[in-house]
Kinemage of the C-alpha trace (Angstrom):
@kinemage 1
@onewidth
@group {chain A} dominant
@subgroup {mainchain}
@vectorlist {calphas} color= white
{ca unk a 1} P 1.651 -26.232 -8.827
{ca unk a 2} L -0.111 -27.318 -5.694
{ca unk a 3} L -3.219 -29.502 -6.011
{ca unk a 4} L -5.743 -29.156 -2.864
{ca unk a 5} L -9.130 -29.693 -2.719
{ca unk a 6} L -9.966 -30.008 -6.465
{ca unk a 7} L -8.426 -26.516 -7.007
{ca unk a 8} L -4.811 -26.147 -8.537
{ca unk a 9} L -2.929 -23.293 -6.815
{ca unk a 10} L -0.460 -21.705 -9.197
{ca unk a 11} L 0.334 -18.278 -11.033
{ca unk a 12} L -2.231 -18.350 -13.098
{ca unk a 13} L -5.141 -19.338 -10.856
{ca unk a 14} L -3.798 -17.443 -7.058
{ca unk a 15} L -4.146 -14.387 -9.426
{ca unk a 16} L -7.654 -14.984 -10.935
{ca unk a 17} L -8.935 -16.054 -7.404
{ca unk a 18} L -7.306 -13.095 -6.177
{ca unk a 19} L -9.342 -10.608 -8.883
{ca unk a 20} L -12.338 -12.657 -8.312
{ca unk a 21} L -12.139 -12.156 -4.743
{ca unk a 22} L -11.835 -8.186 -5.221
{ca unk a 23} L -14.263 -7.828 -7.526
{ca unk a 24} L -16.769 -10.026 -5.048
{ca unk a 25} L -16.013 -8.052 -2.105
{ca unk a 26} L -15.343 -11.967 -0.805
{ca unk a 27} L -12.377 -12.888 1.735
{ca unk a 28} L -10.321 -16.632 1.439
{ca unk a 29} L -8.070 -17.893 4.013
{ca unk a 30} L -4.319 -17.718 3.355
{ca unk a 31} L -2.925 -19.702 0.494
{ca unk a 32} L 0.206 -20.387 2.333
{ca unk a 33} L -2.503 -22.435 4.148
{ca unk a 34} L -2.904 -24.853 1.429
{ca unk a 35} L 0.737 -23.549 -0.808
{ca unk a 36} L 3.513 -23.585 1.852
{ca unk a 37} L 5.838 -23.527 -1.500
{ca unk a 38} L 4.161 -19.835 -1.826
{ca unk a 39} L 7.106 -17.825 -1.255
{ca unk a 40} L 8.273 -13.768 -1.863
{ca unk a 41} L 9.467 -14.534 -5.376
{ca unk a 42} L 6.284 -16.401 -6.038
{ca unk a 43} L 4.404 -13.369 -4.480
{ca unk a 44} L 5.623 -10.981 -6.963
{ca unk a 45} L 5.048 -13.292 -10.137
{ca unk a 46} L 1.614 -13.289 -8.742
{ca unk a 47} L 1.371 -9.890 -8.482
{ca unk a 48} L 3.124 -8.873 -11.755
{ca unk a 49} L 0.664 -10.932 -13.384
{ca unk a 50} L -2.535 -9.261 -11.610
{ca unk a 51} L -1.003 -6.406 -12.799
{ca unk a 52} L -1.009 -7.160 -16.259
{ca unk a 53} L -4.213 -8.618 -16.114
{ca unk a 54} L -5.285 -4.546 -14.801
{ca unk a 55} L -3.316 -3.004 -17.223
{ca unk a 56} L -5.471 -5.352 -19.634
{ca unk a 57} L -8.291 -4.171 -18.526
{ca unk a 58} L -7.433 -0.726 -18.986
{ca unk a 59} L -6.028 0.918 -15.711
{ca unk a 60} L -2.564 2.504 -15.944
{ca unk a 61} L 0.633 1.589 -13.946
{ca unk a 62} L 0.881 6.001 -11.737
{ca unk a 63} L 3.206 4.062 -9.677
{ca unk a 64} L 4.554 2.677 -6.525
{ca unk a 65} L 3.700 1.374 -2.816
{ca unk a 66} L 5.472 0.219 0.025
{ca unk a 67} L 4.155 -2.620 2.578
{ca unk a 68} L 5.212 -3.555 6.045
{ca unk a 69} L 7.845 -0.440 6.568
{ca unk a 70} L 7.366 -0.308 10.287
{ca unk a 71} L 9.564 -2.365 12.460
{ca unk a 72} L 6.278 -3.067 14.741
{ca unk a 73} L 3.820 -3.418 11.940
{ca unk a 74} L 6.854 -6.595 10.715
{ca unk a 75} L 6.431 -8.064 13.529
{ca unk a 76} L 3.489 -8.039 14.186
{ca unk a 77} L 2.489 -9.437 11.163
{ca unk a 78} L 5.180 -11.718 11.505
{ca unk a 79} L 7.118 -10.900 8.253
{ca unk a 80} L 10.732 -9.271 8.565
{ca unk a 81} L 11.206 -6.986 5.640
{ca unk a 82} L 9.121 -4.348 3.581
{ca unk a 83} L 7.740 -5.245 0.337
{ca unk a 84} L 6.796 -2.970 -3.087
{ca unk a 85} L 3.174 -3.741 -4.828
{ca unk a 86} L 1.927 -1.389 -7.461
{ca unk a 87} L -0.677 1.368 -7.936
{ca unk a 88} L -3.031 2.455 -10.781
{ca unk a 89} L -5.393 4.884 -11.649
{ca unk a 90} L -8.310 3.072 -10.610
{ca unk a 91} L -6.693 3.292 -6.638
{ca unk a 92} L -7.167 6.766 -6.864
{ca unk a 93} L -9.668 8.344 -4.178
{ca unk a 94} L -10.699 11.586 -5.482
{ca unk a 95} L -10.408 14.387 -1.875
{ca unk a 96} L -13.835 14.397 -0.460
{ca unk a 97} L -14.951 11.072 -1.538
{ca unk a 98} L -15.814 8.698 1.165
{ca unk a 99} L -14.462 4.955 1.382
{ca unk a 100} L -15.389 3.000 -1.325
{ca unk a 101} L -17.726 0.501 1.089
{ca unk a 102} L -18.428 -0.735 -2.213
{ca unk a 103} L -15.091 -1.863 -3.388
{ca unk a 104} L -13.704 -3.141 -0.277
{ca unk a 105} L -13.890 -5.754 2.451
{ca unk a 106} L -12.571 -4.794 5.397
{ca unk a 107} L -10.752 -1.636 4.756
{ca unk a 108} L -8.317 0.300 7.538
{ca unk a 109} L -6.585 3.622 6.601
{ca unk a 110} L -2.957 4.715 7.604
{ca unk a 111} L -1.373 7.825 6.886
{ca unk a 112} L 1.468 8.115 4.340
{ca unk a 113} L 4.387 10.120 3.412
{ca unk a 114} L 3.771 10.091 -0.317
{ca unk a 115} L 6.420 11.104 -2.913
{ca unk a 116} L 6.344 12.205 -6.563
{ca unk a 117} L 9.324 11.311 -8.683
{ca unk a 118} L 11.153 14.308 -10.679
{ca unk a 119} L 13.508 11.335 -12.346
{ca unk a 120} L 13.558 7.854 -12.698
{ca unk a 121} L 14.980 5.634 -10.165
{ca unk a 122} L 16.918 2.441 -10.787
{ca unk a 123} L 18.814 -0.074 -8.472
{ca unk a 124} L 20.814 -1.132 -7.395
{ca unk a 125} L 22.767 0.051 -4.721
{ca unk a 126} L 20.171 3.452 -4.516
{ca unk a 127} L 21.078 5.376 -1.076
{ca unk a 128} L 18.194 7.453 0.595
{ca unk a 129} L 19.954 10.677 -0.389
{ca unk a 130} L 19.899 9.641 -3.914
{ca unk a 131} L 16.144 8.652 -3.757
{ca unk a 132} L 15.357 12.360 -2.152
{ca unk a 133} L 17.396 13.855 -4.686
{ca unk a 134} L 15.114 12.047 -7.630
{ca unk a 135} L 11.936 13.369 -5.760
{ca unk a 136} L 10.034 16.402 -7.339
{ca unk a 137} L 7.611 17.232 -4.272
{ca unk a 138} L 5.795 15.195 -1.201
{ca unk a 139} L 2.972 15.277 0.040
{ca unk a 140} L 1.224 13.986 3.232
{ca unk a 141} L -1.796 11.226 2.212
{ca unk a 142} L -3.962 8.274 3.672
{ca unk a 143} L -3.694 5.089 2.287
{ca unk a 144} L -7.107 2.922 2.871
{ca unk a 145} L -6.099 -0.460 2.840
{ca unk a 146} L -7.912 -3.943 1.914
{ca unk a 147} L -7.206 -7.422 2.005
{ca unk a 148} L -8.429 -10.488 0.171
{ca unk a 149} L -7.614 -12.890 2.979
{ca unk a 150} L -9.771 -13.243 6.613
{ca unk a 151} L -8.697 -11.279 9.107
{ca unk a 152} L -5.902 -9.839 7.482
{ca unk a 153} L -3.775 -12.918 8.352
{ca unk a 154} L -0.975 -13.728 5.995
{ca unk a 155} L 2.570 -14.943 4.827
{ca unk a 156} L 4.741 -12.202 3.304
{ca unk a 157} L 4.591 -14.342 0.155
{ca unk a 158} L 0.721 -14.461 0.666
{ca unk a 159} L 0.430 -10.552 0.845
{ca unk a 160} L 2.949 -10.011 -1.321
{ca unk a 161} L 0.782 -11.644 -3.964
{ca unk a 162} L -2.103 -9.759 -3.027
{ca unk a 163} L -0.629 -6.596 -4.255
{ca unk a 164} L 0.490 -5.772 -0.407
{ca unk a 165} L -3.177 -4.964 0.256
{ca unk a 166} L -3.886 -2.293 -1.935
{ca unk a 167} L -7.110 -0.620 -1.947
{ca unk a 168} L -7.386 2.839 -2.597
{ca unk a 169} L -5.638 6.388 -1.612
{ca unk a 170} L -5.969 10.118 -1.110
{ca unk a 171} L -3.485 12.739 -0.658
{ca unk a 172} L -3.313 16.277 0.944
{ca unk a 173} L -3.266 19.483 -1.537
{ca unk a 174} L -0.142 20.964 0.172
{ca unk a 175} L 3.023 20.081 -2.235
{ca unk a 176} L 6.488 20.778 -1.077
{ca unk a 177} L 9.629 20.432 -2.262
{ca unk a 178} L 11.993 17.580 -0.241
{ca unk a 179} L 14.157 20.357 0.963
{ca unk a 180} L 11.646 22.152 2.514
{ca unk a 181} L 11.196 19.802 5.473
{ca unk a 182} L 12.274 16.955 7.509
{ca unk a 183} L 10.725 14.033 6.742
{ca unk a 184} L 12.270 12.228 10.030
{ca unk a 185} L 10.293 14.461 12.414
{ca unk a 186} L 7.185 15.201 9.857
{ca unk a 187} L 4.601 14.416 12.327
{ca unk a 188} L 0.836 13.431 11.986
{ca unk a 189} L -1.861 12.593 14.020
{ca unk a 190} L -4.544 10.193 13.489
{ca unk a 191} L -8.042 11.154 14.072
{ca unk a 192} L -11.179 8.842 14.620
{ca unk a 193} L -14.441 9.958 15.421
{ca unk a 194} L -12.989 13.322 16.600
{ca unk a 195} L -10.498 11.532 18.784
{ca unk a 196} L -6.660 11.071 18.563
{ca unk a 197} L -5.936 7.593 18.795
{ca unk a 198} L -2.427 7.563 17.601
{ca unk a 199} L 0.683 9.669 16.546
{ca unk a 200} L 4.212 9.139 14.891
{ca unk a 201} L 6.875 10.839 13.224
{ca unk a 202} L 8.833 9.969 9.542
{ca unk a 203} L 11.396 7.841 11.045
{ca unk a 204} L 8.683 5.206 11.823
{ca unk a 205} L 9.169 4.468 7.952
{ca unk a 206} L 12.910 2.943 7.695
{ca unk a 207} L 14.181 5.553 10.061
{ca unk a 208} L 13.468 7.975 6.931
{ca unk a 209} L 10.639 7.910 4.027
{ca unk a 210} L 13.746 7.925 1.785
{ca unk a 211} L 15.164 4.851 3.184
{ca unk a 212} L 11.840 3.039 1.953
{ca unk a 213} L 11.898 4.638 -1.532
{ca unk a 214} L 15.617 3.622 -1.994
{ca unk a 215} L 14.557 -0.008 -0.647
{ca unk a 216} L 11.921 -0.168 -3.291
{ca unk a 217} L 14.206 1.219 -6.640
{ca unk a 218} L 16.818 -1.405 -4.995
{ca unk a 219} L 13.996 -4.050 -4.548
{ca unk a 220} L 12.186 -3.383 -8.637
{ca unk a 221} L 16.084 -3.902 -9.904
{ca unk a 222} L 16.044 -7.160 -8.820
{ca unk a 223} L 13.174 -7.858 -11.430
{ca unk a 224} L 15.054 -5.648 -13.754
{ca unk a 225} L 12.113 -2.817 -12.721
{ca unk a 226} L 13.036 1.285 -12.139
{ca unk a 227} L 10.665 3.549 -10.465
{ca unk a 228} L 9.875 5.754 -13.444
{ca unk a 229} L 9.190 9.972 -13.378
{ca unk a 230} L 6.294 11.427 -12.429
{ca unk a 231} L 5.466 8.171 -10.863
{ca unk a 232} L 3.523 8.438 -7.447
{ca unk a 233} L 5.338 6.329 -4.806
{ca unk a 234} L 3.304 5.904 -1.381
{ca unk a 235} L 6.412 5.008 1.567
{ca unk a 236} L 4.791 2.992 4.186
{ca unk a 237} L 2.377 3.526 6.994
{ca unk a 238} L 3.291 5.684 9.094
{ca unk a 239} L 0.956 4.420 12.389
{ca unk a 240} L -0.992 1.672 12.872
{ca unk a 241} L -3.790 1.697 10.259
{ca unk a 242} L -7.608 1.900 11.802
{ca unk a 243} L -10.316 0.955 11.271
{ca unk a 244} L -13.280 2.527 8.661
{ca unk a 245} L -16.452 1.191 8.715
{ca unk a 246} L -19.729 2.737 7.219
{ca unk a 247} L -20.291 6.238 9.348
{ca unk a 248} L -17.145 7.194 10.555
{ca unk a 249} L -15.070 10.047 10.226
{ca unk a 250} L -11.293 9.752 9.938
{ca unk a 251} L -8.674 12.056 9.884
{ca unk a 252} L -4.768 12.425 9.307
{ca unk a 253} L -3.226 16.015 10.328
{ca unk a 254} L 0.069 16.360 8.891
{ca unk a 255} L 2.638 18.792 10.514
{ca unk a 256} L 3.692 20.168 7.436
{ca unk a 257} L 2.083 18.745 4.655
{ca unk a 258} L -1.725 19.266 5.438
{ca unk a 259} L -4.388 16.937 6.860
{ca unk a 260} L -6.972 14.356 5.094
{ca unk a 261} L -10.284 14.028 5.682
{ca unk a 262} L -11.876 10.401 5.014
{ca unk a 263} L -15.474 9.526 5.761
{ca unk a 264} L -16.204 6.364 6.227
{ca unk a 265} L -19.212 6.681 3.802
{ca unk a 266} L -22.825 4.423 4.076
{ca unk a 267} L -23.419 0.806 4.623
{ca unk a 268} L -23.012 -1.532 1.490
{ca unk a 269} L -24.662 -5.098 0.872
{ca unk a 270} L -23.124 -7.666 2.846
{ca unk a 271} L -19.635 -9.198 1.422
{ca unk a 272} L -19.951 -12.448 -0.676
């Protein structure tokens, strides 16, 4: 436990601050600011027990999500390895809907390889080849991320705890088998205002989407945890994430797997 100004940083109270902060629409500086002893396995006791505190509340654990997969997106956030957070039902963004304005604080949306398990998944020692082989179909998606802290500065051990900046997500309608493509060279463009402002391939996620989902079944065994069937697992961002504020139009077009259209929906009250 860390005692600093009046408040007393542990388990317990990073994770109510951190639902408080979501359910406020409010942003707080870094714990690590005030919690240097806030490390990665302190992270994910954090967010194991935000989850529970969800699950409480009655959302349901649909799954999986991978943080940080991109070499460039590690370093420039100055963390050096992926992490796993979870997702529930209430992250789901119906197709068509706009951002949630009303939900989030800052949000930015990347586009995702996203996976749906056939079979369960357990570490360790999981290979890509045996995490495509446990895959029932992919799909191409958006992710539109959030996070609790200013500016979207943070420790691994900070984001970590904050549920690796979930926020919401929407996926494509075109479902294909793994086989059926390459997920190396599955390519997508990313669309703002009518413009192309970036591009990438699979391999930007561990040199293969598959690579991240074996990471994460490797990574949950550690806490004893399997990716279960018919769970949704989102790999990583695939470009940089942009920007969505209130009145913009974004879009990811998938090579393969079909394009999603976000819109960046109307102006909400001002953030507590």
């Amino acid at each position: 436990m860390t005692q600093t100004n009046g408040t007393a940083w542990d388990i317990d109270s990073a994770a109510t601050e951190l639902l408080a902060c979501e359910a406020e629409r409010r942003d707080r500086v870094k714990f690590t600011d005030d919690w240097p002893e806030l490390d990665v396995e302190t992270g994910y006791r954090i967010q194991d027990e935000t989850l529970r505190r969800r699950l409480a509340r009655g959302e349901k654990l649909i799954g999986v999500k991978l943080g940080l997969t991109s070499r460039a997106k590690q370093k420039r956030m100055n963390v050096d390895t992926p992490f796993v957070a979870w997702l529930t039902d209430a992250m789901i963004l119906p197709a068509g809907d706009p951002v949630p304005q009303h939900k989030l604080i800052h949000p930015r949306i990347e586009p995702e390889i996203v996976v749906v398990m056939r079979d369960r998944l357990e570490g360790p020692g999981v290979t890509c080849a045996q995490a495509m082989a446990a895959v029932d179909y992919v799909l191409g998606g958006v992710e539109i991320i959030d996070s609790r802290y200013k500016d979207f500065k943070f420790t691994a051990g900070d984001v970590i705890a904050d549920n690796a900046s979930s926020g919401a997500f929407v996926t494509t309608g075109v479902m294909l088998p793994p086989d059926a493509l390459d997920l190396t060279t599955e390519a997508v463009l990313m669309e703002v205002d009518g413009e192309i402002v970036d591009s990438a391939t699979g391999a930007a996620v561990q040199g293969h989407p598959g690579e991240a989902l074996a990471l994460a079944a490797n990574d949950l065994a550690k806490r004893g945890l399997a990716i279960e069937a018919g769970w949704i697992v989102l790999t990583g961002g695939i470009t940089d994430a942009v920007f969505a504020p209130p009145g913009s139009s974004v879009a990811a077009h998938f090579a393969n797997l079909g394009s999603v259209f976000v819109s960046g929906g109307e102006p909400t009250g001002e953030q507590g």
